[in-house]
C-alpha positions as CSV (number, residue, x, y, z in Angstrom):
1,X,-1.1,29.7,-14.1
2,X,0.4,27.0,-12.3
3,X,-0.3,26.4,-8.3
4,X,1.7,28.3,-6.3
5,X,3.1,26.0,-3.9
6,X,6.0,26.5,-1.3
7,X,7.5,22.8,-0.8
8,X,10.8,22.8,0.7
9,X,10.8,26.9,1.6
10,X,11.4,28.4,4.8
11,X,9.4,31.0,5.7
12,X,9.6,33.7,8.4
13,X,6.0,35.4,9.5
14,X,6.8,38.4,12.3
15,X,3.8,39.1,14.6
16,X,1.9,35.9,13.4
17,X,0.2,35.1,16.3
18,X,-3.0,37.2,15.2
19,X,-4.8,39.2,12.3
20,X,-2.4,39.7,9.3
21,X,0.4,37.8,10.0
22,X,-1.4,34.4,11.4
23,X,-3.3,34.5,8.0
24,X,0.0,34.6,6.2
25,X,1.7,31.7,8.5
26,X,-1.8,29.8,8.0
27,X,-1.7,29.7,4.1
28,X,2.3,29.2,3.2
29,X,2.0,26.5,5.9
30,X,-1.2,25.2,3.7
31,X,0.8,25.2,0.3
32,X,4.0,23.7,1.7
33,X,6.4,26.2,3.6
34,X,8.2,25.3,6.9
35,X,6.8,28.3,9.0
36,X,8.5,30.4,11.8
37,X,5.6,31.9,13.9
38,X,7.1,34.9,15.2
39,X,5.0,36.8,18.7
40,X,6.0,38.8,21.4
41,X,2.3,38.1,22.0
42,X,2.0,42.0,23.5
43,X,-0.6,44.2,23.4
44,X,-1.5,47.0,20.7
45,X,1.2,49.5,22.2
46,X,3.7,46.8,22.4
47,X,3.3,46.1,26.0
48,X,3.6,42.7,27.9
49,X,4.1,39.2,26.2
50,X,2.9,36.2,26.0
51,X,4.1,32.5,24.2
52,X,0.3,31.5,23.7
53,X,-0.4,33.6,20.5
54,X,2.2,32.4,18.6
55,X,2.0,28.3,20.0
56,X,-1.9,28.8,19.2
57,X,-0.7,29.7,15.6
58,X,1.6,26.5,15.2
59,X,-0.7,24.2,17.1
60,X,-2.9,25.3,14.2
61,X,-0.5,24.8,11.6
62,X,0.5,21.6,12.7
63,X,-3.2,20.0,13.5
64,X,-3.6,21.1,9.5
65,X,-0.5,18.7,8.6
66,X,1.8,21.4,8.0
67,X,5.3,22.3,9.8
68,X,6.0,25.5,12.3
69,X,7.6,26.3,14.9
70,X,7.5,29.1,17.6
71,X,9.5,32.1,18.8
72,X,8.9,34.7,20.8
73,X,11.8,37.1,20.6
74,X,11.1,40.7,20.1
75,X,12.0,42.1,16.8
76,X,13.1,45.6,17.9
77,X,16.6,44.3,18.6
78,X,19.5,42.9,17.1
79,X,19.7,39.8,19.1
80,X,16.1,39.0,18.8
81,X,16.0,39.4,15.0
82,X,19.3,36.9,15.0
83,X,17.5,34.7,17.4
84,X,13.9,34.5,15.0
85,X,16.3,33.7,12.5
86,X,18.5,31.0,14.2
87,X,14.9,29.5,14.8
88,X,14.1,29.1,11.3
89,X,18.0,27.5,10.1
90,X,18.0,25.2,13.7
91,X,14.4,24.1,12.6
92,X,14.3,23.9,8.7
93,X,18.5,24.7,8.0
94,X,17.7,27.9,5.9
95,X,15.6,31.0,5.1
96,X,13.8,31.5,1.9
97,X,11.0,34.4,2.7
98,X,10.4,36.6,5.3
99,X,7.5,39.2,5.8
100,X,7.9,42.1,8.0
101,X,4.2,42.1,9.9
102,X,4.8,42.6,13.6
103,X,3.7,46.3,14.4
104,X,2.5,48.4,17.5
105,X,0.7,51.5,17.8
106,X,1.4,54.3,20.1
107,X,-0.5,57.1,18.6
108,X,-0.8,60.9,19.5
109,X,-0.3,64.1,17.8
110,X,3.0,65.8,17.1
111,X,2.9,68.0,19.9
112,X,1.9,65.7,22.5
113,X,4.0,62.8,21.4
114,X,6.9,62.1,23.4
115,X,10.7,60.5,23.2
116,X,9.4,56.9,24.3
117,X,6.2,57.0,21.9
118,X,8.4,57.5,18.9
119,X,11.2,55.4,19.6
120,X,9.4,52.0,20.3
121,X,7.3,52.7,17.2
122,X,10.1,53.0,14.9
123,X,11.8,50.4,16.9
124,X,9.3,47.6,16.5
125,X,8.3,48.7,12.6
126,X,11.1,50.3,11.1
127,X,14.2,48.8,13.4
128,X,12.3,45.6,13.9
129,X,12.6,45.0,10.0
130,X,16.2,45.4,9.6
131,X,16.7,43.1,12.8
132,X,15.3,40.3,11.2
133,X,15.9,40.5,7.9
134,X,19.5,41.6,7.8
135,X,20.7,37.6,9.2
136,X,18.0,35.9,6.7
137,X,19.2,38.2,3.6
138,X,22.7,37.0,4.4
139,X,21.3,33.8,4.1
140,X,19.3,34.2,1.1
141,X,22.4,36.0,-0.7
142,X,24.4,32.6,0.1
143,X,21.2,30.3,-1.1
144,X,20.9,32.5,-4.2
145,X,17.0,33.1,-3.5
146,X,15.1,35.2,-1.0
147,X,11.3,36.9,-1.0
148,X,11.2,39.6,1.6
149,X,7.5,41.3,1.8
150,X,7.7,44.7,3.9
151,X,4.4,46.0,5.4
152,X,3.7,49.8,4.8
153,X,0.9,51.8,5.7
154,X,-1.4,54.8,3.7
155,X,-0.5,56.3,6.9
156,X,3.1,56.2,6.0
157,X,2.4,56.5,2.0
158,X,-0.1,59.4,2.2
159,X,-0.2,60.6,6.0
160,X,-2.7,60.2,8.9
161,X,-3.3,62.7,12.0
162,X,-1.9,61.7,15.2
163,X,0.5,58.8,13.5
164,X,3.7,60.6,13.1
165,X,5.7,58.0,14.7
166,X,4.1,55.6,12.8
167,X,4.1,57.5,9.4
168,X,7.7,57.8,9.8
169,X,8.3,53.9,10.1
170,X,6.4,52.8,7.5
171,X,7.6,55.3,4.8
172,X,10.9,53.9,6.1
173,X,10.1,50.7,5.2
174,X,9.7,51.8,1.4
175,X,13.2,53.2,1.9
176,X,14.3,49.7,3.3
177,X,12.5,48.0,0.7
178,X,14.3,50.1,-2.5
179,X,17.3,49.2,-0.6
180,X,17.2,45.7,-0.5
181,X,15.7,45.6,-3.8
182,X,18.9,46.2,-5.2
183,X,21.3,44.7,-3.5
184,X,19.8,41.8,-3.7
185,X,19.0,41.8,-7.4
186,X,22.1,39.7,-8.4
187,X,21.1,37.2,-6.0
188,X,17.4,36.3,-6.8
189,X,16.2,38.3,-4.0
190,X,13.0,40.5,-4.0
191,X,11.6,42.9,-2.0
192,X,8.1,44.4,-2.2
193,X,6.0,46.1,0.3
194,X,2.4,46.2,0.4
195,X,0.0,48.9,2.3
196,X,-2.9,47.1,3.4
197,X,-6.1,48.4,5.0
198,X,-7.6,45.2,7.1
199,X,-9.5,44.2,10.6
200,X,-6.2,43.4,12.9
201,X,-5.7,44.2,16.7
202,X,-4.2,47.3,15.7
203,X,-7.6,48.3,13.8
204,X,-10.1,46.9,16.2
205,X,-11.6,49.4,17.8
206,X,-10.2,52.8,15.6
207,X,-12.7,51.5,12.2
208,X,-16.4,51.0,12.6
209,X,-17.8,47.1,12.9
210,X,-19.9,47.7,9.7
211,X,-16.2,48.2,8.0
212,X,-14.3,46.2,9.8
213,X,-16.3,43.2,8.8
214,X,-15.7,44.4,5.1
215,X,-11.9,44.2,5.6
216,X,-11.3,40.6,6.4
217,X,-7.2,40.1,6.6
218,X,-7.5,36.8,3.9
219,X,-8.5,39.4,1.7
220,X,-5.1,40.9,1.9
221,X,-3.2,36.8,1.9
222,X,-3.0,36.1,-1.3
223,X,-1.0,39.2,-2.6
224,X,1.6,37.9,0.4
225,X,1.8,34.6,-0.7
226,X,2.2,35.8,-4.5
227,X,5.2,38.1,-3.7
228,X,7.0,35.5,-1.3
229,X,6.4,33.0,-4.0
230,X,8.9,31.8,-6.6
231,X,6.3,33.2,-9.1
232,X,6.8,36.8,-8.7
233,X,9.6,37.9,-11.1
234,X,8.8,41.6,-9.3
235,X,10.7,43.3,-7.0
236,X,10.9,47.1,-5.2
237,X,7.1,47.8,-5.4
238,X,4.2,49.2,-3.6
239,X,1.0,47.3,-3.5
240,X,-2.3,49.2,-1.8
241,X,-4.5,45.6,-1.1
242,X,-7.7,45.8,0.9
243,X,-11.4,43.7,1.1
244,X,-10.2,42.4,-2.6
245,X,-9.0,45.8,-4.4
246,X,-5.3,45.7,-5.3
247,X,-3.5,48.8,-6.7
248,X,0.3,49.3,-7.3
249,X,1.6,53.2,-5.9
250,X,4.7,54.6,-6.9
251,X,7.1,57.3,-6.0
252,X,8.2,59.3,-9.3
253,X,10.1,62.0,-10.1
254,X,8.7,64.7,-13.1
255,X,10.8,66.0,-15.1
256,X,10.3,69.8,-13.5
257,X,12.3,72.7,-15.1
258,X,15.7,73.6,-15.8
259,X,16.4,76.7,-14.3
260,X,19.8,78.9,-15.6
261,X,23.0,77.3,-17.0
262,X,24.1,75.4,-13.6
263,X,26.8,78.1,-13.0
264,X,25.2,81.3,-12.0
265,X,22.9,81.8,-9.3
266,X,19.4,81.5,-9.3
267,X,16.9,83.6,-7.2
268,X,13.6,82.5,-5.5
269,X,11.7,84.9,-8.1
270,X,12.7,82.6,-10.7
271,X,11.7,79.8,-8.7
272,X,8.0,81.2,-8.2
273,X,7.9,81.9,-12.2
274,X,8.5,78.1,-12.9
275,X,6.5,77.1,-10.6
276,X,3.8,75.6,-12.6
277,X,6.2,73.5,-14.4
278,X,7.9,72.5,-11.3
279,X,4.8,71.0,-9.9
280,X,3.5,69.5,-13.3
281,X,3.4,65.9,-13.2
282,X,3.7,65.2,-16.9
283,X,6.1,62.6,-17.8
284,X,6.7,61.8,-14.5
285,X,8.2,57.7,-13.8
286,X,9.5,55.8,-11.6
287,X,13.5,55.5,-10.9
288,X,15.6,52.5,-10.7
289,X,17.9,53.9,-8.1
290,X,18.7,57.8,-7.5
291,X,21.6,57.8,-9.6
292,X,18.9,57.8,-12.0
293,X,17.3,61.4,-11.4
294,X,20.8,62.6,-12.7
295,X,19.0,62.1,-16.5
296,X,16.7,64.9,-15.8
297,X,19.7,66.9,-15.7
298,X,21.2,66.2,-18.9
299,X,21.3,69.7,-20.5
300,X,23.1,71.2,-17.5
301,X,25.9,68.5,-16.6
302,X,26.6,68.3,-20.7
303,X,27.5,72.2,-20.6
């Protein structure tokens, strides 16, 4: 395979100014791409800021021999998302990739979180994302190419105690991410998200050294840079990525049982009867879009 370079891109990099995100801004800036280092430069639970995370980032970049530039605009509204993006076209005149990394933690469980817990959670993560990368895909659908990498969570994929603000964003960022999948398809743009388990701020202290020491973010970079590169022919998928282990997860749909003839009723004894092959997972796939789940009902809308 040949390198994977980005020369002449313009990349975007959300929370960059440690962990995850600086690694990413580090190693597009290495193979090429103008970089936007995007920091609040807050604290874990999204409080205070600071310009020094992000200008350590692009001081970095730039003693390396590479281009970046700074911003420190909050991604949880509108007119900081426009402003990280007015960065990148002022700077480098376009936008070519952006990944979705900035994210806070606020955690407590369900019946003890409260109104502002869940809001600026879903603000920063879920919000955050369409903030910035609603002005850059306008962009990209102009320039005919975009790479957009969303960041999930297993929390949000499979669940975690005391995370339901944060389980709630990141699923919604698979939601996002099927979204923009399609509309941009005719446009060159892809969007992928990956779940990855790594040491960052937001992990420092809630895994065990031994581990953390095991989950190195570089280990998660090079998946990044693959889906934001020109490379990657994918788009609307689900990458698990930690310490070196990479696995695709999928939502599916089975094909489940056809109950009656779609006229009469049905009752919830007849549901209970089928229930095995309700919950059997044979045959189950992947859809392109929801219109396509309307296959599984074949027999019933022929009738």
């Amino acid at each position: 395979m040949t390198d994977i370079r980005f020369d002449g891109r313009a990349a975007i990099v959300t929370g960059a100014g440690a962990g995850l995100g600086r690694t990413y801004a580090l190693a597009l800036a290495e193979r090429g791409a103008s970089v936007v280092v995007n920091d609040l430069g807050g604290s874990r639970d999204g409080t205070g800021a600071s310009a020094s995370a992000a200008d350590l980032v692009v001081d970095e970049i730039k003693q390396a021999g590479g281009q970046a530039v700074a911003n420190y605009d909050s991604v949880a509204t509108m007119e900081g998302g426009a402003n990280i993006v007015k960065t990148a076209v002022d700077a480098f005149g376009k936008v070519d990739i952006v990944i979705n990394n900035a994210g806070i933690l606020r955690d407590k469980s369900f019946v003890k979180i409260g109104e502002p817990e869940w809001d600026l959670v879903l603000a920063v993560h879920l919000k955050g994302a369409f903030c910035v990368t609603q002005p850059a895909f306008k962009i990209m659908r102009e320039n005919g190419y975009g790479r957009i990498v969303n960041t999930t969570s297993g929390a949000g994929l499979y669940g975690n105690f005391g995370q339901s603000n944060y389980c709630a964003a990141k699923m919604g960022l698979v939601g996002l991410m099927n979204n923009l999948a399609i509309e941009g398809a005719k446009y060159n743009i892809k969007c992928n998200t990956i779940a990855p388990i790594a040491a960052s701020r937001l992990t420092e202290d809630i895994m065990p050294p031994n581990l953390l020491e095991k989950l190195q973010p570089e280990f998660i970079t090079p998946l990044v840079l693959y889906l934001a590169s020109e490379a990657n022919t994918d788009s609307k998928k689900i990458f698990n990525c930690a310490a070196g282990w990479f696995s695709r997860a999928e939502v599916v749909c089975a094909p489940g049982a056809i109950i009656g003839d779609g006229k009469r009723e049905i009752s919830p004894e007849e549901i209970g009867e089928n229930w095995a092959k309700i919950m059997d997972m044979d045959g189950a796939k992947p859809l392109g879009a929801v219109g396509e789940s309307f296959a599984f009902l074949g027999p019933l809308l022929s009738s």
